[in-house]
VEXDREN-2710 file (C-alpha; in Angstrom, 1 decimal):
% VEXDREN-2710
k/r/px/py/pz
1/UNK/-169.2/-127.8/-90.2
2/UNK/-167.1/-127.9/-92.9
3/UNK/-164.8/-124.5/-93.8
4/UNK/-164.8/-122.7/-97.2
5/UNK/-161.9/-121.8/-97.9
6/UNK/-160.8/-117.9/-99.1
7/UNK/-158.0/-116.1/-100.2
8/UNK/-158.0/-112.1/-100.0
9/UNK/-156.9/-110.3/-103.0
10/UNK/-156.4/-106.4/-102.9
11/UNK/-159.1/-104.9/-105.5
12/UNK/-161.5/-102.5/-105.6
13/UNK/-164.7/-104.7/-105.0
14/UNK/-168.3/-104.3/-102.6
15/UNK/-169.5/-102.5/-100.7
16/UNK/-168.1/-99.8/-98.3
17/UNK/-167.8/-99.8/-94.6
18/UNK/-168.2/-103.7/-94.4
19/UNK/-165.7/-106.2/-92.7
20/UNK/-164.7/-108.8/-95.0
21/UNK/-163.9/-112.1/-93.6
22/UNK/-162.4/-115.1/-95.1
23/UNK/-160.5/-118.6/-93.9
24/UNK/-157.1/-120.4/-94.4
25/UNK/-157.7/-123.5/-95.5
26/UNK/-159.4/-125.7/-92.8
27/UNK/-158.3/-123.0/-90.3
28/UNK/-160.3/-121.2/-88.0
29/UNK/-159.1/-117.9/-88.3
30/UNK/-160.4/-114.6/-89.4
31/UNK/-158.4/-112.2/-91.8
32/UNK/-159.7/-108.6/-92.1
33/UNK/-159.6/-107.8/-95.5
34/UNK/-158.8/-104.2/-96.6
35/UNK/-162.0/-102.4/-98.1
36/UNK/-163.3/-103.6/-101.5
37/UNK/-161.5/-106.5/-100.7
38/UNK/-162.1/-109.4/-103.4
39/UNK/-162.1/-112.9/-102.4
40/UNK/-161.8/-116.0/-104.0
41/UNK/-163.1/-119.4/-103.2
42/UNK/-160.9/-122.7/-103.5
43/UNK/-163.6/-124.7/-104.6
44/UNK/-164.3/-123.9/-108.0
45/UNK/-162.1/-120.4/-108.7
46/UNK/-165.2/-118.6/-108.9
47/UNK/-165.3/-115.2/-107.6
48/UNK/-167.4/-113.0/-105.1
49/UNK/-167.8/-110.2/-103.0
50/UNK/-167.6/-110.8/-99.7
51/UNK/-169.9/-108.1/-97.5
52/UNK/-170.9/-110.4/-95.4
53/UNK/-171.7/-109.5/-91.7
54/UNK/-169.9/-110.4/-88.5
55/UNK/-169.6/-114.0/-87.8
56/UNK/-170.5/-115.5/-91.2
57/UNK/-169.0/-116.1/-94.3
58/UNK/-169.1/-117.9/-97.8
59/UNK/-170.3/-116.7/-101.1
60/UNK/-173.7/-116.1/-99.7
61/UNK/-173.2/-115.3/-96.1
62/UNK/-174.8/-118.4/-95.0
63/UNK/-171.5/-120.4/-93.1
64/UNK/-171.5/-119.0/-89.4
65/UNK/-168.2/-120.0/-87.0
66/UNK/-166.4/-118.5/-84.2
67/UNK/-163.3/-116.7/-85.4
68/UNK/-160.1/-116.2/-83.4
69/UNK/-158.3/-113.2/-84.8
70/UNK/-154.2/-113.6/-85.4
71/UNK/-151.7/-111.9/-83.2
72/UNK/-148.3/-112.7/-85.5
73/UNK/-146.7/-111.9/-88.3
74/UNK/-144.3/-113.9/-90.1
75/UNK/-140.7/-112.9/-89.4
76/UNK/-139.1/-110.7/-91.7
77/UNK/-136.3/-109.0/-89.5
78/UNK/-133.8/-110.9/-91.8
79/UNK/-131.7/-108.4/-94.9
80/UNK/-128.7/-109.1/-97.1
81/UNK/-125.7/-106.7/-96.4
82/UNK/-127.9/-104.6/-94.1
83/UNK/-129.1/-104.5/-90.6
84/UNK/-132.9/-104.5/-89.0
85/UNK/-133.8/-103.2/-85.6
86/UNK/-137.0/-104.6/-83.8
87/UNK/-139.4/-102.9/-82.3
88/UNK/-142.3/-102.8/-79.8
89/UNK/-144.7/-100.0/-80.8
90/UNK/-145.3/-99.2/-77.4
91/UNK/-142.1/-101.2/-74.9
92/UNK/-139.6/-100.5/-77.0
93/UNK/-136.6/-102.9/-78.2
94/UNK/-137.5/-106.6/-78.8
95/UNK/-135.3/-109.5/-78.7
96/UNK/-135.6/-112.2/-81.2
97/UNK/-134.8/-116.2/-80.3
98/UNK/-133.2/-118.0/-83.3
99/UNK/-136.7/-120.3/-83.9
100/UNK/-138.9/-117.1/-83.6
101/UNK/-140.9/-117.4/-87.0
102/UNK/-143.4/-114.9/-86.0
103/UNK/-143.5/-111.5/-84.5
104/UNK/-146.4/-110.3/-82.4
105/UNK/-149.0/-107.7/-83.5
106/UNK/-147.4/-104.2/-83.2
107/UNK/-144.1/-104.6/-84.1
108/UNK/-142.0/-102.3/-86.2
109/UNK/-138.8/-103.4/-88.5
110/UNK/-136.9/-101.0/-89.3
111/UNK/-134.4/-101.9/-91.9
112/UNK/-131.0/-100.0/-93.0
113/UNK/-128.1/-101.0/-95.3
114/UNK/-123.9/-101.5/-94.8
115/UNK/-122.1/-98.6/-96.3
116/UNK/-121.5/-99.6/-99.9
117/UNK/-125.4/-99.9/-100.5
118/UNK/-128.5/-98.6/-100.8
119/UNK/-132.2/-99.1/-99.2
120/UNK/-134.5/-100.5/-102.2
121/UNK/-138.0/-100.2/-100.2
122/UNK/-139.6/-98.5/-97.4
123/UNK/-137.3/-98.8/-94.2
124/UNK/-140.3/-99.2/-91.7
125/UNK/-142.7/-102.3/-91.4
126/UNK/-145.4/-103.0/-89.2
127/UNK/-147.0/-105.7/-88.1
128/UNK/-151.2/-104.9/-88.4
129/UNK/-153.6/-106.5/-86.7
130/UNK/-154.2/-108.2/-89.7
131/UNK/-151.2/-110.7/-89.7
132/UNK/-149.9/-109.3/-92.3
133/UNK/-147.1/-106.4/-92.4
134/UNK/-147.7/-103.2/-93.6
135/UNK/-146.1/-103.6/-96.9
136/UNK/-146.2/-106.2/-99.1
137/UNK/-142.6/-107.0/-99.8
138/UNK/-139.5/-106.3/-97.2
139/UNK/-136.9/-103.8/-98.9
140/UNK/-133.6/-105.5/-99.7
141/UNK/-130.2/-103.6/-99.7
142/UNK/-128.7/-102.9/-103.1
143/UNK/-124.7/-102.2/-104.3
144/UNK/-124.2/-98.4/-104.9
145/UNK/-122.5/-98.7/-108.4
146/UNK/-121.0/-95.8/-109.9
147/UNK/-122.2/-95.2/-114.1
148/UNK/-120.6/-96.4/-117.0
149/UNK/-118.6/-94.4/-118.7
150/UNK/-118.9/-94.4/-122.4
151/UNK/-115.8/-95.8/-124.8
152/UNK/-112.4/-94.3/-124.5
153/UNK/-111.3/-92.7/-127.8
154/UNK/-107.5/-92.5/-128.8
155/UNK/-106.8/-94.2/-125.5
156/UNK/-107.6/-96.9/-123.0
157/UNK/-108.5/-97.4/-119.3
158/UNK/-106.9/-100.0/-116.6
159/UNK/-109.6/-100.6/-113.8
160/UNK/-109.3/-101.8/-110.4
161/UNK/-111.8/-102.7/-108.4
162/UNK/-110.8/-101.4/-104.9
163/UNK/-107.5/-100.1/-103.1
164/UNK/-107.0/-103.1/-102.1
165/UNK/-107.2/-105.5/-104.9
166/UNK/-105.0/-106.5/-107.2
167/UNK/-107.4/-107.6/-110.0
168/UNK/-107.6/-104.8/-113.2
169/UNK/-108.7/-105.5/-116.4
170/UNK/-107.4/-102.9/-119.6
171/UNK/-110.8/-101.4/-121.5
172/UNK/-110.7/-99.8/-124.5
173/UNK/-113.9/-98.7/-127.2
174/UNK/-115.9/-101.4/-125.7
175/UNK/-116.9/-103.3/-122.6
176/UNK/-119.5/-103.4/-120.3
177/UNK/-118.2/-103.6/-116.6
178/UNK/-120.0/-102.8/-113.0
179/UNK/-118.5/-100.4/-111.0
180/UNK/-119.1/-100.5/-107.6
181/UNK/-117.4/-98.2/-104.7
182/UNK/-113.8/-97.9/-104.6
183/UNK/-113.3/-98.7/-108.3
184/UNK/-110.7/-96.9/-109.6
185/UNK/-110.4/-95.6/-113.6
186/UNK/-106.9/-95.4/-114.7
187/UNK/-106.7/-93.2/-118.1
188/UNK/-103.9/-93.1/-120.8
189/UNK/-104.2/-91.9/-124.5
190/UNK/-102.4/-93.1/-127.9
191/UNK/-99.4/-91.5/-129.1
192/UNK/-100.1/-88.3/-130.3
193/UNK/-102.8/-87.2/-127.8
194/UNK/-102.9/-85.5/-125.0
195/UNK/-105.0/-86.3/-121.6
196/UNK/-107.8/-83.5/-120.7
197/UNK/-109.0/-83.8/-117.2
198/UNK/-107.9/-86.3/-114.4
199/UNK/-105.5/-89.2/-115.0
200/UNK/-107.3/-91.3/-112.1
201/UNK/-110.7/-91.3/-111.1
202/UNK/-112.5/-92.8/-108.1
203/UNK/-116.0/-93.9/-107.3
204/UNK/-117.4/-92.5/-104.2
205/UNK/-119.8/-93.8/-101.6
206/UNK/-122.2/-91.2/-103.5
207/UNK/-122.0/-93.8/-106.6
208/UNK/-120.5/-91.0/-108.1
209/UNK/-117.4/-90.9/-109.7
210/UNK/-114.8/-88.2/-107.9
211/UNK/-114.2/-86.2/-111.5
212/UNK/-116.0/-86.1/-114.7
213/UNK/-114.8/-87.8/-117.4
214/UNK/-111.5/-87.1/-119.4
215/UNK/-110.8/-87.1/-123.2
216/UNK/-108.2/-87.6/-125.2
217/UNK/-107.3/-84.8/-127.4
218/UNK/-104.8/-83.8/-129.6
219/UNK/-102.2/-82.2/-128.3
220/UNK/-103.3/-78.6/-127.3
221/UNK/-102.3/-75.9/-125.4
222/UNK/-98.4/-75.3/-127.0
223/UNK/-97.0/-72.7/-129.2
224/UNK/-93.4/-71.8/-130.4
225/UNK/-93.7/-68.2/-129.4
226/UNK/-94.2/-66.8/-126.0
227/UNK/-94.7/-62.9/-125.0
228/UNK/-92.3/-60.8/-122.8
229/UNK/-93.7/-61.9/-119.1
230/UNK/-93.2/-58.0/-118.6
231/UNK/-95.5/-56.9/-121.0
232/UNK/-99.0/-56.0/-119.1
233/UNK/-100.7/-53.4/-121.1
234/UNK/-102.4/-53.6/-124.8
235/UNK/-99.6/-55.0/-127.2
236/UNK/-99.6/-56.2/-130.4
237/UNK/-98.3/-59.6/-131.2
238/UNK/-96.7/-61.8/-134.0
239/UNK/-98.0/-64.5/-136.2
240/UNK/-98.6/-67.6/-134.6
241/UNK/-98.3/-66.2/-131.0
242/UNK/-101.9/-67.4/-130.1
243/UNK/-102.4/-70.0/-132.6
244/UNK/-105.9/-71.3/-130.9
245/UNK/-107.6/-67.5/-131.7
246/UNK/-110.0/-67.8/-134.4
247/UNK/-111.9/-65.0/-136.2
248/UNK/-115.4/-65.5/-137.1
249/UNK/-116.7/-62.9/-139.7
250/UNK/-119.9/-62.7/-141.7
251/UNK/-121.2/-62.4/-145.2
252/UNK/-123.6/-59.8/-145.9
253/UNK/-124.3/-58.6/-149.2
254/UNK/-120.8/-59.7/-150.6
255/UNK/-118.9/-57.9/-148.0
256/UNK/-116.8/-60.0/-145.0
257/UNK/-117.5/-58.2/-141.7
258/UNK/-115.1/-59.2/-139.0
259/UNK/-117.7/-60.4/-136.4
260/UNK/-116.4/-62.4/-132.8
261/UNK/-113.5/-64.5/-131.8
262/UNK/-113.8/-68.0/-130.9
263/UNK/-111.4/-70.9/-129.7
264/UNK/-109.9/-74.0/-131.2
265/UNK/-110.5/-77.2/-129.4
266/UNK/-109.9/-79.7/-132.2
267/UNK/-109.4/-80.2/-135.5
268/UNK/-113.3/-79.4/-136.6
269/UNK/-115.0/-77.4/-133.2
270/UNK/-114.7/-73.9/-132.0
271/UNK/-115.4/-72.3/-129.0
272/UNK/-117.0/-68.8/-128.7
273/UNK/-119.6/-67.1/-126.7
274/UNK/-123.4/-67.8/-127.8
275/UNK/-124.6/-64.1/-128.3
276/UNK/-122.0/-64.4/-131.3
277/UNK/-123.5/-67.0/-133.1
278/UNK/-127.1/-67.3/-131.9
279/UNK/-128.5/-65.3/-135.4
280/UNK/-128.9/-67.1/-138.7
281/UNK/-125.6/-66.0/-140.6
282/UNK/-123.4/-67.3/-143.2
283/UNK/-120.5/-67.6/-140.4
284/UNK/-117.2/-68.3/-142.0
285/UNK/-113.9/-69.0/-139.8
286/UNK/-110.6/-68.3/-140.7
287/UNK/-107.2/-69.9/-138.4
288/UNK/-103.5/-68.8/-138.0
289/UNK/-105.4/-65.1/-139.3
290/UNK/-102.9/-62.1/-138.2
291/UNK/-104.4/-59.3/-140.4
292/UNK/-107.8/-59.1/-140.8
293/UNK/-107.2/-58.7/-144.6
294/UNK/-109.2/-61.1/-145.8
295/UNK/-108.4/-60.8/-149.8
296/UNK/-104.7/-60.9/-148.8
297/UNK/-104.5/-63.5/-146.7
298/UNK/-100.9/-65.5/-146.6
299/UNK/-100.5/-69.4/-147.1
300/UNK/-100.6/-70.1/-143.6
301/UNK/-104.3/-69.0/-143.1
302/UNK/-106.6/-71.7/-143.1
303/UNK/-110.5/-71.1/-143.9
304/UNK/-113.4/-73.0/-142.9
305/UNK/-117.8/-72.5/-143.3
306/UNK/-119.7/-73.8/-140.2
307/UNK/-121.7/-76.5/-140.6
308/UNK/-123.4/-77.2/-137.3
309/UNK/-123.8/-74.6/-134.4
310/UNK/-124.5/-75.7/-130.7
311/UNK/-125.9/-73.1/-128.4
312/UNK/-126.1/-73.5/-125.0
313/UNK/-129.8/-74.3/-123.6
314/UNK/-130.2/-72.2/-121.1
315/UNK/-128.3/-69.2/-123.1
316/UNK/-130.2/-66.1/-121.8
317/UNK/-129.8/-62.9/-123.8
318/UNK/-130.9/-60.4/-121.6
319/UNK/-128.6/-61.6/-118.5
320/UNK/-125.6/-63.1/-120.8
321/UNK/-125.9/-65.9/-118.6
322/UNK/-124.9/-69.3/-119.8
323/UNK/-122.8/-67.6/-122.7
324/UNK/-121.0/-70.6/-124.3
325/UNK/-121.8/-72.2/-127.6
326/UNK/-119.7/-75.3/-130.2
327/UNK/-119.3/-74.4/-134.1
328/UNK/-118.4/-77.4/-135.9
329/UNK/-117.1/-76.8/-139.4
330/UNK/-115.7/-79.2/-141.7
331/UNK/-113.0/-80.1/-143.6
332/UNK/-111.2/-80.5/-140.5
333/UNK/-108.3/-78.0/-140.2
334/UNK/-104.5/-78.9/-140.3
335/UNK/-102.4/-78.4/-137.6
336/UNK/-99.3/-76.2/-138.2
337/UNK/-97.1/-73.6/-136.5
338/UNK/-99.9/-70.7/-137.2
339/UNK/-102.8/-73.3/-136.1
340/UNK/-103.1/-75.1/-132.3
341/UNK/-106.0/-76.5/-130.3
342/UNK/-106.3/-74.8/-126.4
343/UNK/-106.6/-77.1/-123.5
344/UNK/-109.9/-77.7/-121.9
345/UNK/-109.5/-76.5/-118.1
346/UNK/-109.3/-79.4/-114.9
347/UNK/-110.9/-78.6/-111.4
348/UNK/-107.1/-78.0/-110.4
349/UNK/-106.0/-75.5/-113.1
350/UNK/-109.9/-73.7/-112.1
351/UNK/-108.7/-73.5/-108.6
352/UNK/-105.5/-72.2/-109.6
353/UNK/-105.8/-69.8/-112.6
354/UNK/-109.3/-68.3/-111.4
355/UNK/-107.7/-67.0/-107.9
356/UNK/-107.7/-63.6/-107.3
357/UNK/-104.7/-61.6/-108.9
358/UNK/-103.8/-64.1/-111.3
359/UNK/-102.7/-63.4/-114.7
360/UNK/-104.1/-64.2/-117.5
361/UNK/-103.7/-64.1/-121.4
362/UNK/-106.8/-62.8/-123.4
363/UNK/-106.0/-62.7/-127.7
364/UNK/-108.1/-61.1/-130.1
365/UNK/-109.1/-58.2/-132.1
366/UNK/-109.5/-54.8/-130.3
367/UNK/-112.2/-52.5/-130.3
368/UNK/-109.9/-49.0/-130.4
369/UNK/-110.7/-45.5/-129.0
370/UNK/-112.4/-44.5/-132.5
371/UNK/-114.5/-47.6/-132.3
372/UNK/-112.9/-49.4/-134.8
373/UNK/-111.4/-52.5/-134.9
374/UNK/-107.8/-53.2/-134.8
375/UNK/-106.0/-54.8/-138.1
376/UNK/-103.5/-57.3/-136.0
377/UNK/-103.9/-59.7/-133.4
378/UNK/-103.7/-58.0/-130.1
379/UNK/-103.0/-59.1/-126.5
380/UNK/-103.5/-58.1/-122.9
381/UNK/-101.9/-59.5/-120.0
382/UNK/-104.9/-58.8/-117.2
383/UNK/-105.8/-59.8/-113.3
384/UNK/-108.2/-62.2/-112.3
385/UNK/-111.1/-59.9/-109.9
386/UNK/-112.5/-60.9/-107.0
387/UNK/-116.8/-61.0/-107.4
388/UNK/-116.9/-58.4/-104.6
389/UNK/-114.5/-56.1/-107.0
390/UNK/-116.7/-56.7/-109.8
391/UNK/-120.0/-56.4/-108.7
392/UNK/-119.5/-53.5/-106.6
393/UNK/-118.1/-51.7/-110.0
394/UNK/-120.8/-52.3/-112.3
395/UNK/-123.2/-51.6/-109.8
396/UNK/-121.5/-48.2/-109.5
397/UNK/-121.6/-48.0/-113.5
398/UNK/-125.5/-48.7/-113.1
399/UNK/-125.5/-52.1/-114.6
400/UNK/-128.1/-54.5/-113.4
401/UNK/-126.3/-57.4/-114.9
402/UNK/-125.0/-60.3/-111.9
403/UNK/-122.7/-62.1/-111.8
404/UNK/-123.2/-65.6/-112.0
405/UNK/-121.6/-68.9/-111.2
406/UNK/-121.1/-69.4/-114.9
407/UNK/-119.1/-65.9/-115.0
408/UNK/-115.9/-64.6/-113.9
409/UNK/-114.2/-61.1/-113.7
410/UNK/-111.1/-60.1/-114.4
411/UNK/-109.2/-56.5/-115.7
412/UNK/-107.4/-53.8/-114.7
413/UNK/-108.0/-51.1/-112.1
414/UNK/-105.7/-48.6/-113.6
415/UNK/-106.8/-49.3/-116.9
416/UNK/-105.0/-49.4/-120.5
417/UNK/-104.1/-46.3/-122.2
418/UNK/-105.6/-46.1/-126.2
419/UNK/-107.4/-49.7/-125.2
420/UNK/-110.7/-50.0/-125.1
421/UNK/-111.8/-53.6/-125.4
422/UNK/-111.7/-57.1/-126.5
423/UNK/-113.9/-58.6/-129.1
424/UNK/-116.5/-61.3/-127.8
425/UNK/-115.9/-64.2/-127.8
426/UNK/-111.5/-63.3/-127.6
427/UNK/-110.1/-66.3/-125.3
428/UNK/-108.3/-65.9/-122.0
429/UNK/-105.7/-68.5/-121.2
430/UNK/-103.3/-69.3/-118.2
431/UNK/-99.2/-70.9/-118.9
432/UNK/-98.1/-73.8/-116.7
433/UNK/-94.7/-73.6/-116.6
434/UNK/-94.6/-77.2/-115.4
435/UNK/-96.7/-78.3/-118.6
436/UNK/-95.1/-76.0/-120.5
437/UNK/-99.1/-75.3/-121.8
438/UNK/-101.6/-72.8/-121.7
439/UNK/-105.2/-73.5/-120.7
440/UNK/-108.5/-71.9/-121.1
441/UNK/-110.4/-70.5/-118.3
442/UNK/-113.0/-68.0/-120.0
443/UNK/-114.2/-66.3/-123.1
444/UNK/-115.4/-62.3/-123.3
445/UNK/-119.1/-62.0/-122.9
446/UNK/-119.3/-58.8/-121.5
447/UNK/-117.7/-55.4/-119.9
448/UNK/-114.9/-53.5/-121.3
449/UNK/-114.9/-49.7/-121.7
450/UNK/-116.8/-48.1/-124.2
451/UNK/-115.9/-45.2/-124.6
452/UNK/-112.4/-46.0/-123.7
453/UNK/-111.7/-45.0/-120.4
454/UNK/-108.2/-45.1/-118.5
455/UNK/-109.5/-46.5/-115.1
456/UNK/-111.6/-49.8/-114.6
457/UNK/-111.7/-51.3/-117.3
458/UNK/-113.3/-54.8/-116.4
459/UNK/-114.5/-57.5/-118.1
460/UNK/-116.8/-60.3/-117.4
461/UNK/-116.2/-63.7/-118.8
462/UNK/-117.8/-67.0/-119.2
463/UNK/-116.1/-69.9/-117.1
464/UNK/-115.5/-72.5/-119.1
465/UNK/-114.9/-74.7/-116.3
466/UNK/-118.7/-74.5/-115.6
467/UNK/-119.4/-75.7/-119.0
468/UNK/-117.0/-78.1/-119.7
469/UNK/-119.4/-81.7/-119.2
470/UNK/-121.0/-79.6/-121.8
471/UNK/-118.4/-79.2/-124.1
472/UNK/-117.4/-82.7/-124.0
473/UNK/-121.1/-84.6/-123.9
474/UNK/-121.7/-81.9/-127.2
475/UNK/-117.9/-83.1/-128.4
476/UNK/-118.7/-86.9/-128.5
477/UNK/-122.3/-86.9/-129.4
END
């Protein structure tokens, strides 16, 4: 008796609880096919519904044969740059003969990948009773590639595509390269800027790179005058001592009101603290400012309106947390003795500068005993806390406040004598004497003493380090 001949094809088709039989062409063997299996017949490419009983087949049932259910599977124990252990459900390890082109019912493949790549698939297959394996498709092994970067502004990028290999090609605004593991990012900038971040970079067997990205920047982060290494409590300073503080005031009703400090990064972005600038205001910066006499300000004082402010997404009022935001402002501003861009901080200078007992620079306006705010530029030379310090003293003031990753401490346990505290937003920086440059770590979000006090006086700041993908995905976009 001649054989129809069936293919099965996964669908949701007949009737439940039925087994669905069908044929290889001219061979005598049955195929169980899942439930609401559809078949098709060679013949004519019509199609049916196969619920037929045991032991007969064909679009209406009426073809009868003995059937002789399959016991293999074809052999799939074979991946690219990856390894596949067989196995016997139930005797364990079985070993494979070069010719074997199927594998007996019951076996499990279990499939993993050479370092350098990654498992595309589900590791385990097993062979069913129904000679086919319990997945469709074997997984295959795929390169672990670290992203692209995006272009290199003001500067270029050498890459090499392992320790080992001499082969490097030099990338600058364009290109579209792979990067697998152990390519390494060479960085360099144009005359007249300055690296932020790490030279070199690497990607991991993560397929992730071993550092975010650098930028080049102008240069930032030098001035012409330096303070007295001596001086520790609340001084006042000289013009263009801190020539990255900016002041940010407001206009209301005709009147400028001193507001918050901010940062200089570039030529057209401040930094400051997102509680400063998170209400609708007509915000207007001024640069190289000493006296906050705005109606008699000298030649050297730049002033700019904003035009665009970034807050931080997750900025949350009531805990201060994620208290960072960008104010872009245009015309851009000049650079000049009075006027200088900060660095950004590097995981290294973080380490460094953030260690307990560290010194560090915060420049602003001060809030005074009376309340009121100072007319110069003031300076305090303060300690970096440790989160025990801190925590355990505003918990002793009654604060509820944490302190977060995001946050760091720093201030004086004796406190300073007539100082009360620094305006938010006032930047604290770090020198390298080896640079000869002074880097940001933090901004004032909150603390201080209010009123003045002579002992404790602490403040919290925001880490800039935390934020500083931030900074620089908000700086190119």
């Amino acid at each position: 008796m001649p054989v129809s001949c069936f293919k099965c094809i996964s669908c949701r088709c007949g009737s439940s609880n039925k087994n669905y039989t069908h044929c290889i062409e001219n061979e005598m063997k049955e195929y169980m096919c899942s439930t609401w299996a559809k078949c098709q017949t060679c013949k004519d490419n019509t199609t049916h519904c196969i619920t037929c009983p045991p032991k007969q087949f064909g679009p209406l049932c009426t073809e009868v044969f003995t059937v002789q259910r399959p016991m293999h599977c074809k052999n799939e124990a074979c991946i690219h740059n990856g390894r596949v252990l067989v196995l016997r459900t139930l005797t364990g390890p079985l070993l494979l003969e070069e010719d074997d082109f199927e594998l007996p019912v019951g076996t499990r493949l279990h499939y993993s990948c050479d370092e350098g790549y990654v498992l595309k698939g589900v590791a385990d297959l097993i062979c069913e009773d129904t000679g086919f394996w319990s997945e469709e498709e074997p997984p295959t092994c795929v390169e672990v590639r670290c992203e692209k970067f995006g272009p290199v502004s003001n500067g270029r990028v050498v890459v090499y595509f392992s320790s080992t290999d001499s082969r490097r090609i030099t990338i600058n605004e364009k290109g579209d390269l792979i990067y697998p593991i152990g390519t390494r990012l060479h960085y360099s900038c144009d005359q007249g800027y300055m690296l932020i971040g790490n030279k070199s970079l690497i990607c991991e067997s993560s397929g992730r790179w071993s550092d975010i990205e650098p930028v080049c920047s102008n240069e930032c982060g030098r001035k012409s005058i330096y303070p007295n290494s001596s001086v520790i409590l609340g001084t006042k300073t000289i013009p263009g001592e801190w020539p990255w503080t900016v002041a940010i005031v407001v206009n209301e009703k005709d009147r400028i009101r001193f507001y918050c400090s901010g940062v200089l990064l570039n030529r057209n972005t401040i930094l400051t603290v997102a509680h400063c600038v998170e209400r609708k205001s007509d915000y207007i910066l001024y640069f190289g400012l000493f006296h906050l006499n705005f109606e008699d300000k000298d030649e050297y004082v730049e002033e700019r309106t904003r035009s665009r402010i970034i807050i931080h997404p997750n900025f949350s009022r009531k805990a201060f947390d994620n208290d960072i935001a960008l104010v872009i402002f245009t015309p851009p501003v000049r650079f000049s003795e009075r006027i200088q861009p900060i660095c950004l901080p590097t995981p290294s200078s973080t380490e460094k500068n953030l260690a307990a007992e560290v010194k560090g620079f915060v420049s602003g306006w001060e809030l005074t005993e009376h309340n009121s705010l100072s007319q110069a530029l003031s300076m305090i030379r303060i300690p970096v806390l440790s989160h025990q310090t801190c925590t355990k003293h505003f918990r002793k003031k009654g604060l509820t406040e944490s302190i977060t990753p995001g946050m760091f401490c720093a201030g004086l346990a004796e406190g300073i004598e007539g100082f009360c505290s620094m305006t938010s937003g006032s930047p604290v920086v770090f020198y390298n004497g080896e640079t000869d440059r002074y880097t940001l770590e933090g901004l004032v979000s909150w603390g201080g003493s209010r009123p003045c006090q002579k002992k404790e006086n602490y403040y919290v700041f925001t880490k800039v380090a935390t934020f500083k993908q931030w900074i620089i995905d908000k700086w190119q976009g």
